[in-house]
N, C-alpha and C positions, 0 to 999 in steps of 0.2 A: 589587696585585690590583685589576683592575677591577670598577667597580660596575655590568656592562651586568646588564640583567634576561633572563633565559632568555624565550623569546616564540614561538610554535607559526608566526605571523605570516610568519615569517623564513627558514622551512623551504620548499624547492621542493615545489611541486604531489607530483611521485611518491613523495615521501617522506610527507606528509600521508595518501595516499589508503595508501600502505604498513601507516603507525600505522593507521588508522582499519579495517584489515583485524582487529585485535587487539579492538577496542570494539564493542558493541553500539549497536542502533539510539537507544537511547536517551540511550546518551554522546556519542553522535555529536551528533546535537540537542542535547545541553549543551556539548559543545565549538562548538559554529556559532552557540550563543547570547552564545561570552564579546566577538568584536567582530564587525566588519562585516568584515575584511578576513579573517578565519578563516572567515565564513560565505564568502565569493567562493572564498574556495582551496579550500574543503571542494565548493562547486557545481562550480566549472572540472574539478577532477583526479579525476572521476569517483566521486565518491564513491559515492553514490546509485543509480549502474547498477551498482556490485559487490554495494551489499545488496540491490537485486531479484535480481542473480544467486545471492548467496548464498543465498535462498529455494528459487531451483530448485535449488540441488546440494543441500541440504536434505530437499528432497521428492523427489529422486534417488537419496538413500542409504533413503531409504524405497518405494521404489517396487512393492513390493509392496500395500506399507500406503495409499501415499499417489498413485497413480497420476492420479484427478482432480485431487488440485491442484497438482503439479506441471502439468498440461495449463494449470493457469489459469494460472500465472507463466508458461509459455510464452507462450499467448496474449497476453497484455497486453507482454511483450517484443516477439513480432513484428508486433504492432501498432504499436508506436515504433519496428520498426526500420524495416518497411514505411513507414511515412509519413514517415521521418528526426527523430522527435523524441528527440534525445538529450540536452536540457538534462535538468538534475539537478532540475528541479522538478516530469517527467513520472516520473520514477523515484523521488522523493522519498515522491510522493501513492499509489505502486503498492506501494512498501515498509508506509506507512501503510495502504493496504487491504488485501494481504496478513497484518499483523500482527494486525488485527483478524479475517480470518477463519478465520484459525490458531485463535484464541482459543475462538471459535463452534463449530470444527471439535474442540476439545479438549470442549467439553459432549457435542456430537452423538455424539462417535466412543469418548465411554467405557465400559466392560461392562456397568454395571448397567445395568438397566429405567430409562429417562428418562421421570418423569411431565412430563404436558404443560406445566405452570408452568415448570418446568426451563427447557426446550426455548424457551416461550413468552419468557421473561426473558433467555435466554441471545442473541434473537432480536431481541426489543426496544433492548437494548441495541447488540449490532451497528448497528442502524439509526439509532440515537441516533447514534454516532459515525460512520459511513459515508453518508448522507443526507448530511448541514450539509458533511462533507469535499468531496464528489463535487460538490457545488453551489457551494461557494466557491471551487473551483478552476477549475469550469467560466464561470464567472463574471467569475473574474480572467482565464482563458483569452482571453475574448470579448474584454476589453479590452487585451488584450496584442496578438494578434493580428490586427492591421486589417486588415482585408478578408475574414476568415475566414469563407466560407460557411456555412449550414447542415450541409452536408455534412460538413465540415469537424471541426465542435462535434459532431454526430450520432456520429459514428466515435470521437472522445475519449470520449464519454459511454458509447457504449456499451462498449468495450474497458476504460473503472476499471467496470461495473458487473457484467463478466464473474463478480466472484467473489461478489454477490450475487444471478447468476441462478443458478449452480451453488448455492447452499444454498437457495434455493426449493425446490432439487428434494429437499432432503435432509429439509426439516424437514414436521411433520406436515399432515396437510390441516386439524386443530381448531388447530393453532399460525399456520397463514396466515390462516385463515378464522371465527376464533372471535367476532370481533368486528363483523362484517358483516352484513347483512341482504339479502336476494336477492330480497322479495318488496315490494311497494308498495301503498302505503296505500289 
């Protein structure tokens, strides 16, 4: 009997992105964290555009319920597909805003009466993690892409901020506006 080690490494691209149809977003990310050469296979064989898709069939089998945000995975799909950005790290960062405004959308969209704290924390938070994501990407963007105009970064920026201009409009005007001041000294 041989002593080879079983190794994910070894497996072709379509079988990789096959398994990873089975795992959530979060296994996915612990399997792309065990080497480098799982994280290339997991980027190359599509991984990343099947869980942004798997969002929209998601919010497709709800589509009574959930008709805005399936428009916003659309959106931010045909924005990648319009501009040809199909690395797995424009789909990586869409899955990542997606998951968190699923999360948001689960405070906002539940039966009871949401006091404003709720709503306000539930909102905070969002921002906490979507803010720092949407900037280090556009950032690492800048310098990935030499020669990349304004325009360019403009239209990335704005396509990941799609699913936090749709919950401006959800959340209340004392949850946007509680902490501001409108008049001057």
């Amino acid at each position: 009997m041989s002593n080879t080690e079983a190794n994910l490494s070894f497996l072709p691209p379509e079988l990789i992105r096959h398994i990873c149809r089975y795992l959530n977003t979060s296994d996915i990310l612990s399997l792309e964290l065990t080497d480098r050469q799982q994280r290339r296979l997991i980027g190359e064989s599509g991984v990343w555009r099947d869980v942004v898709l798997r969002w929209r069939e998601h919010f497709q089998k709800k589509v009574r319920k959930c008709p805005h945000q399936r428009k916003l995975v659309e959106q931010i799909v045909d924005v990648f597909r319009n501009k040809g950005l199909q690395e797995a790290r424009y789909f990586k960062v869409a899955s990542g805003l997606l998951s968190q405004t699923k999360k948001i959308l689960t405070v906002l969209d539940s039966d009871r009466y949401l006091p404003c704290k709720e709503e306000t924390q539930a909102w905070n938070t969002y921002l906490s993690v979507v803010r720092p994501m949407t900037a280090q990407f556009i950032t690492e963007e800048k310098k990935l892409i030499v020669g990349a105009g304004r325009k360019e970064i403009s239209e990335l920026w704005f396509a990941l901020n799609t699913p936090t201009a749709y919950l401006r409009n959800r959340l209340s005007w004392y949850t946007l506006y509680e902490n501001r001041t409108y008049y001057r000294s």
